[in-house]
VOTI-194101 format. One record per residue: y, z negated, x of N, C-alpha, C in turn; residue number from 1. Coordinates in nm, 2 decimals, m for minus. Example, Ala and Ser with C-alpha at 12.3 -4.5 7.8 and 13.67 -1.06 7.14 Angstrom:
2
+--------+--------+--------+--------+--------+--------+--------+--------+--------+------+
!    n.y !    n.z !    n.x !   ca.y !   ca.z !   ca.x !    c.y !    c.z !    c.x ! resi !
+--------+--------+--------+--------+--------+--------+--------+--------+--------+------+
!  m0.57 !  m0.78 !   1.32 !  m0.45 !  m0.78 !   1.23 !  m0.33 !  m0.78 !   1.32 !    1 !
!  m0.22 !  m0.71 !   1.28 !  m0.11 !  m0.71 !   1.37 !   0.00 !  m0.79 !   1.29 !    2 !
+--------+--------+--------+--------+--------+--------+--------+--------+--------+------+
This chain:
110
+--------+--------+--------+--------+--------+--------+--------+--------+--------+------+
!    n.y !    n.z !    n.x !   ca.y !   ca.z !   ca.x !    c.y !    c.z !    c.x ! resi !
+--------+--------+--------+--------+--------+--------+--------+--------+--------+------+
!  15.80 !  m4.34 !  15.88 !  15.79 !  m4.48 !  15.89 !  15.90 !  m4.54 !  15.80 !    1 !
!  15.84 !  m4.62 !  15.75 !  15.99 !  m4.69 !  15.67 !  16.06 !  m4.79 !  15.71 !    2 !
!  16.19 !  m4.76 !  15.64 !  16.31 !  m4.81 !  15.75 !  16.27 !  m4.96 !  15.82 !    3 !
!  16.23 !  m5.05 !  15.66 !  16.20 !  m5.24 !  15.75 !  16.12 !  m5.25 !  15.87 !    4 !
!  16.01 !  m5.11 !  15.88 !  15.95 !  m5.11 !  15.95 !  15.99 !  m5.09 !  16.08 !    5 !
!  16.13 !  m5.05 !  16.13 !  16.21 !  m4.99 !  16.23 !  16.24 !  m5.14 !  16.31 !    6 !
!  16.32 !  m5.12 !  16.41 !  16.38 !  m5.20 !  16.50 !  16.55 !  m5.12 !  16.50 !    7 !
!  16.64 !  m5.20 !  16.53 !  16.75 !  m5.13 !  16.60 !  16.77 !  m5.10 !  16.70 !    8 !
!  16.83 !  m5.02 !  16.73 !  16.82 !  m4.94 !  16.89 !  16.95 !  m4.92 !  16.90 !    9 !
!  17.02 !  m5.00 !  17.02 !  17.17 !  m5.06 !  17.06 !  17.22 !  m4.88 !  17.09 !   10 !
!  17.35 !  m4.94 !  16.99 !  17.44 !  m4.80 !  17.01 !  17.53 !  m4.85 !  17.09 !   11 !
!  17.55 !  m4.78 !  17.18 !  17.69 !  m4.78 !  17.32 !  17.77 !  m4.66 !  17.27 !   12 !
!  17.75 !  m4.62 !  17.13 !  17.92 !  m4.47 !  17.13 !  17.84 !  m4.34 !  17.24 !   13 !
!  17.97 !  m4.27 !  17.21 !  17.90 !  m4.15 !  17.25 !  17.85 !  m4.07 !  17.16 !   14 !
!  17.84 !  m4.09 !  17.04 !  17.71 !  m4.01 !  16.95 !  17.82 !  m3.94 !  16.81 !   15 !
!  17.82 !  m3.87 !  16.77 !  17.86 !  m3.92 !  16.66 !  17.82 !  m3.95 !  16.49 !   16 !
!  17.88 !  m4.01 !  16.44 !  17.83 !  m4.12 !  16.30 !  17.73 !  m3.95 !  16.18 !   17 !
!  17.67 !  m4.04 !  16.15 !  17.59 !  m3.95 !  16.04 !  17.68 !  m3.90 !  15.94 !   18 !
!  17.66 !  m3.73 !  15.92 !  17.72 !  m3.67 !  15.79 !  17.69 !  m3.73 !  15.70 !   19 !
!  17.79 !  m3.70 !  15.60 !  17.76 !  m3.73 !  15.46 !  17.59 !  m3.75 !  15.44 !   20 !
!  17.58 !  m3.60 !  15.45 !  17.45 !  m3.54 !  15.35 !  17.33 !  m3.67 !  15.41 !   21 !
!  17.32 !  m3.64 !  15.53 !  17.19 !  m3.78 !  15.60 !  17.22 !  m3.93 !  15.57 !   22 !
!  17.36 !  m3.94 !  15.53 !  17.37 !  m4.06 !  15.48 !  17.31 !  m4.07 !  15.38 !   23 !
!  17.34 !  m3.95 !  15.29 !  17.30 !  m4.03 !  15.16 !  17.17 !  m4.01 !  15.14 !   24 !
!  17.05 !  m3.92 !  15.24 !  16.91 !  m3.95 !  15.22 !  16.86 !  m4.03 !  15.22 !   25 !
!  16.96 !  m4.13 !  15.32 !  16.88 !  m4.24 !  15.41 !  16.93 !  m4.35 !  15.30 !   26 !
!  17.01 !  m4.33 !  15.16 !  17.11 !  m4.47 !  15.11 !  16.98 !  m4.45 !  15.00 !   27 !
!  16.92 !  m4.37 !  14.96 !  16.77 !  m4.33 !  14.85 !  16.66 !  m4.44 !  14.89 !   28 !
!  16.65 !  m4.51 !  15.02 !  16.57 !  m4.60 !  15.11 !  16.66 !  m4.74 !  15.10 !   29 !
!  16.80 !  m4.75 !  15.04 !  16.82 !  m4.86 !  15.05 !  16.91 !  m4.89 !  14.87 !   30 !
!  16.80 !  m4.94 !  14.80 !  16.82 !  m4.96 !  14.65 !  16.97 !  m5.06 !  14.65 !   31 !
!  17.03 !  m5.01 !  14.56 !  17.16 !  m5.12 !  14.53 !  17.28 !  m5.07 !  14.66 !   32 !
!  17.27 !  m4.99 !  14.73 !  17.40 !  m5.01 !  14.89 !  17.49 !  m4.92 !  14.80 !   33 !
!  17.56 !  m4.89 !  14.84 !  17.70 !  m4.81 !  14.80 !  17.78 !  m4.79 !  14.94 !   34 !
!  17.77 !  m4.64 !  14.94 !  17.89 !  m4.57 !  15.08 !  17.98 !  m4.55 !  15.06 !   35 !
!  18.09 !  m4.60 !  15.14 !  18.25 !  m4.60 !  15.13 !  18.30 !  m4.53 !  15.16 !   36 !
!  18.41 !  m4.54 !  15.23 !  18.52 !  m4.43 !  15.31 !  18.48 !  m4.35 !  15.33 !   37 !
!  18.43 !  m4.23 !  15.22 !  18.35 !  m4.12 !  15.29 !  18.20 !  m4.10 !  15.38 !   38 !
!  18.15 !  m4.17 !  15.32 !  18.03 !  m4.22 !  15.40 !  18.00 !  m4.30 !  15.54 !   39 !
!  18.11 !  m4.34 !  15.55 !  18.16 !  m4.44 !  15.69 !  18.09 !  m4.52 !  15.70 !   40 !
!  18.10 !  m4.63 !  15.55 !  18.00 !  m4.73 !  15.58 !  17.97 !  m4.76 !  15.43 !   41 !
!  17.86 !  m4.86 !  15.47 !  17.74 !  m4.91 !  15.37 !  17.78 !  m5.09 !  15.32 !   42 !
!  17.77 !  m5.06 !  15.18 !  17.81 !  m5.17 !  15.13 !  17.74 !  m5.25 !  14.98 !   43 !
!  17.72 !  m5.36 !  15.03 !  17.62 !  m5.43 !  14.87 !  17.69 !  m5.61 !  14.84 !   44 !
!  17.72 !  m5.58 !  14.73 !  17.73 !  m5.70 !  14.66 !  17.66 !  m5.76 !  14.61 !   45 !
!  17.59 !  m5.85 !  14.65 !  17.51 !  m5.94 !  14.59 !  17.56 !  m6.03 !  14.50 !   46 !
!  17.52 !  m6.10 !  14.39 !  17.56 !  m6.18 !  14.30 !  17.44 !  m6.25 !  14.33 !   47 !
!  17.49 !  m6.44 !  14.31 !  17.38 !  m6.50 !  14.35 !  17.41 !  m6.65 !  14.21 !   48 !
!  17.34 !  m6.78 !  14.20 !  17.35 !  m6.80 !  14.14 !  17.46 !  m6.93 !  14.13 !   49 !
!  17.49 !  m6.97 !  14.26 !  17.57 !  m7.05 !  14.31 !  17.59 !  m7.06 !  14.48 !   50 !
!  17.69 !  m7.13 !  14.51 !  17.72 !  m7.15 !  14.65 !  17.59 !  m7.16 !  14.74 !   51 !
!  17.50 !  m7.23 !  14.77 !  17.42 !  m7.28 !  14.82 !  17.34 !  m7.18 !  14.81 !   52 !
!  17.28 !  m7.07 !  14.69 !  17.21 !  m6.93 !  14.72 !  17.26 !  m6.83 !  14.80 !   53 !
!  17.43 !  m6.84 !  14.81 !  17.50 !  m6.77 !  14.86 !  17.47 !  m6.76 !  15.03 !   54 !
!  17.50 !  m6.92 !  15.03 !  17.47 !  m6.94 !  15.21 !  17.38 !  m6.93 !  15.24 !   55 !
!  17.28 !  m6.94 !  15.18 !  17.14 !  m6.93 !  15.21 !  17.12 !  m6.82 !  15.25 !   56 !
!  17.14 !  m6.73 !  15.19 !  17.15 !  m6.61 !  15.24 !  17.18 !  m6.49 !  15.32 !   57 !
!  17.36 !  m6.55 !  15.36 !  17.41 !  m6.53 !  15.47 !  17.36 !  m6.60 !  15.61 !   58 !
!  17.29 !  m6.73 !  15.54 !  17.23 !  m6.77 !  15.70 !  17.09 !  m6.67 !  15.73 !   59 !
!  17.00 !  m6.64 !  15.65 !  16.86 !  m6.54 !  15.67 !  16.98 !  m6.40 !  15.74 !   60 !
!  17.07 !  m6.35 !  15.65 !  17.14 !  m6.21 !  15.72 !  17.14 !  m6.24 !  15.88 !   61 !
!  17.24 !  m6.36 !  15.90 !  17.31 !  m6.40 !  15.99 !  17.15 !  m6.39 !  16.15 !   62 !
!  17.06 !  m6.48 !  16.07 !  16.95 !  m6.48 !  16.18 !  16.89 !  m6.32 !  16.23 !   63 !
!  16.86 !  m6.25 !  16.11 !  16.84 !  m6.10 !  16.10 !  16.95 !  m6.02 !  16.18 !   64 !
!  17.03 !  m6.04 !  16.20 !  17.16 !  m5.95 !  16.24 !  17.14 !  m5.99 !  16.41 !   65 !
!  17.11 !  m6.13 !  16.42 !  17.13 !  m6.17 !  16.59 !  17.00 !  m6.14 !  16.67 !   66 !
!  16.85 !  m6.10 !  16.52 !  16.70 !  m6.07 !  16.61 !  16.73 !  m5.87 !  16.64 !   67 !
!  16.82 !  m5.84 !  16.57 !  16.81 !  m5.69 !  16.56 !  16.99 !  m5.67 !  16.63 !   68 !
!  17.00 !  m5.75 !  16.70 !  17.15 !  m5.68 !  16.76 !  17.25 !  m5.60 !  16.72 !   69 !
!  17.23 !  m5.65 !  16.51 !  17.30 !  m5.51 !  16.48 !  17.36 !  m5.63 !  16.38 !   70 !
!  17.54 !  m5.65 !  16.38 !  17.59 !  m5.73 !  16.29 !  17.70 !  m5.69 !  16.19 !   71 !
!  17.64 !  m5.71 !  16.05 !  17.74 !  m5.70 !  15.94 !  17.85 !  m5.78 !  15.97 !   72 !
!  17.93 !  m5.74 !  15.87 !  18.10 !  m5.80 !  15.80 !  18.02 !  m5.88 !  15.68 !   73 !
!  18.00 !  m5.98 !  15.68 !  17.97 !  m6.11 !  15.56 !  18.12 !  m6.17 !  15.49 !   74 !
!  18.12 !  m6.14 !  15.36 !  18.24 !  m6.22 !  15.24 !  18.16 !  m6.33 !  15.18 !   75 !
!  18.14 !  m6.42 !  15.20 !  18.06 !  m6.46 !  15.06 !  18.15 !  m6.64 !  14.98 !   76 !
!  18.13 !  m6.66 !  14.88 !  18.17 !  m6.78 !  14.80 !  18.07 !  m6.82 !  14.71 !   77 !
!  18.10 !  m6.90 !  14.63 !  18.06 !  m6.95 !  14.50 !  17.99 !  m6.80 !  14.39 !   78 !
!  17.85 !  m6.78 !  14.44 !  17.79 !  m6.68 !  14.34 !  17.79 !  m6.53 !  14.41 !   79 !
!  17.87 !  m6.53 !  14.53 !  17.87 !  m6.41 !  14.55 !  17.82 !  m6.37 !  14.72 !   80 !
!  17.76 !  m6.30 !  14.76 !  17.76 !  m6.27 !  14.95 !  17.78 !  m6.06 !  14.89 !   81 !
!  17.93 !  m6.05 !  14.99 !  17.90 !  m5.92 !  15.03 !  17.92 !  m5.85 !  15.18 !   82 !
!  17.81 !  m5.76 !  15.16 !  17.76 !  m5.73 !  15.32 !  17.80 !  m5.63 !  15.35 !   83 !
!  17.89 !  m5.61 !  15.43 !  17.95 !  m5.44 !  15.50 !  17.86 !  m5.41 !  15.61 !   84 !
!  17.81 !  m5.28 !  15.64 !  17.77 !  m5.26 !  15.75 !  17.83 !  m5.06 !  15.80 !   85 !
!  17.85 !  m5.09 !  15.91 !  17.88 !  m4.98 !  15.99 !  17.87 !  m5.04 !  16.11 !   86 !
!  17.90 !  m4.89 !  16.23 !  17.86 !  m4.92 !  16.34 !  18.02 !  m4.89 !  16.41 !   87 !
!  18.08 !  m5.01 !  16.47 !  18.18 !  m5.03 !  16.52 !  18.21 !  m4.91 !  16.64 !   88 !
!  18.11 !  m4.91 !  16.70 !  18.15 !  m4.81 !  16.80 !  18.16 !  m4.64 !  16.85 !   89 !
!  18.08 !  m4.60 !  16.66 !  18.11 !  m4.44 !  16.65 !  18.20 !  m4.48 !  16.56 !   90 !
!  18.27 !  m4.57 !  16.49 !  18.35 !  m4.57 !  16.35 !  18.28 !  m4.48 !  16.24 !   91 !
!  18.17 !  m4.51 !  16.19 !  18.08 !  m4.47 !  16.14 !  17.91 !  m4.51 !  16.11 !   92 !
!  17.81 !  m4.47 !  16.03 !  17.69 !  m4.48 !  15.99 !  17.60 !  m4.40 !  16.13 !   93 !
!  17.50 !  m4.55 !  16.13 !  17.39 !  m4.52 !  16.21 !  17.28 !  m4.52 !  16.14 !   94 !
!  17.14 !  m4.49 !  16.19 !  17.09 !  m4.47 !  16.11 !  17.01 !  m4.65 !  16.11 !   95 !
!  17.07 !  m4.79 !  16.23 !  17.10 !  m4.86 !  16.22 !  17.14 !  m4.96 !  16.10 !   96 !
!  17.26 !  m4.91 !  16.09 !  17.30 !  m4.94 !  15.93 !  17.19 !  m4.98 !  15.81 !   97 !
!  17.11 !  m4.82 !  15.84 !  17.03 !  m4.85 !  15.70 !  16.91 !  m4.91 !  15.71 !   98 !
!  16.87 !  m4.91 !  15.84 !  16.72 !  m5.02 !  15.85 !  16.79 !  m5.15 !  15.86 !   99 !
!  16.90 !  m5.22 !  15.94 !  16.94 !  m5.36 !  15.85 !  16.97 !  m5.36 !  15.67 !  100 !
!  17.04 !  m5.24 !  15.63 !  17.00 !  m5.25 !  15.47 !  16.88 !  m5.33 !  15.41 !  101 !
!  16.80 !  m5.20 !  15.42 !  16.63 !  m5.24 !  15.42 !  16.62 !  m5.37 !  15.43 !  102 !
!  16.64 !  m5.40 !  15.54 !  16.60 !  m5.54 !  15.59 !  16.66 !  m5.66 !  15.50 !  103 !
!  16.82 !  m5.64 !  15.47 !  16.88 !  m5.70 !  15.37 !  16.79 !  m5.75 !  15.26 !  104 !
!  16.76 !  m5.61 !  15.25 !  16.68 !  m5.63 !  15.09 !  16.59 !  m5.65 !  15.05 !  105 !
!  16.50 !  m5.67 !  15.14 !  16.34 !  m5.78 !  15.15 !  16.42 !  m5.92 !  15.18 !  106 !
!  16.53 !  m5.96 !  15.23 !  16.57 !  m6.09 !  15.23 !  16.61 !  m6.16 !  15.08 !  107 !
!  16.66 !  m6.05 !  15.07 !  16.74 !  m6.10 !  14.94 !  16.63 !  m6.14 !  14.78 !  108 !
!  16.54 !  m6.03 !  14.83 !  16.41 !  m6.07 !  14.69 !  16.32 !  m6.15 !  14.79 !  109 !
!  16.31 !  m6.22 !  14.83 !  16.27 !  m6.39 !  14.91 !  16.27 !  m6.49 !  14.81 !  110 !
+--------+--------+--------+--------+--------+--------+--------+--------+--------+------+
């Protein structure tokens, strides 16, 4: 199934965060993300064309993040939104993470 196709399924801890290696199968499913601290977490910079694309944007994330119970770290200004995602309560990648990626990224080519 492909990831947009997914829902998120509430992490309560307990589990622990995806190795490297399954990260990065699952980062092949999400074009443009980039893994940080060691595969901890998932990160994309968008470049946009002005303020107003910008917010626009972060308001579609923002709605998306509150229907899927799963919420990024949003930066955004004049031309730019970037989206951090991990999962706060393994300190680490869910597989979470990358179906809001996905999700990101059908918003963003809107």
């Amino acid at each position: 199934m492909d990831l947009v196709e997914k829902s998120c399924v509430p992490c309560r801890g307990g589990i622990a965060p995806l190795e490297e290696s399954a990260a990065q199968q699952l980062l092949a499913s999400t074009p443009g993300w980039q893994l940080l601290e060691g595969a901890t977490k998932l990160s994309y910079d968008f470049k946009m064309v002005d303020f107003t694309s910008s917010l626009s944007l972060v308001n579609k994330i923002g709605e998306l993040a509150e229907n899927e119970g799963h919420h990024p770290d949003i930066t955004f200004g004049w031309g730019y939104c970037n989206v951090l995602l991990y999962t706060h309560k393994i300190k680490g990648l869910h597989q979470n993470d990358f179906i809001m990626a996905a999700k990101i990224n059908e918003l963003a080519t809107d």
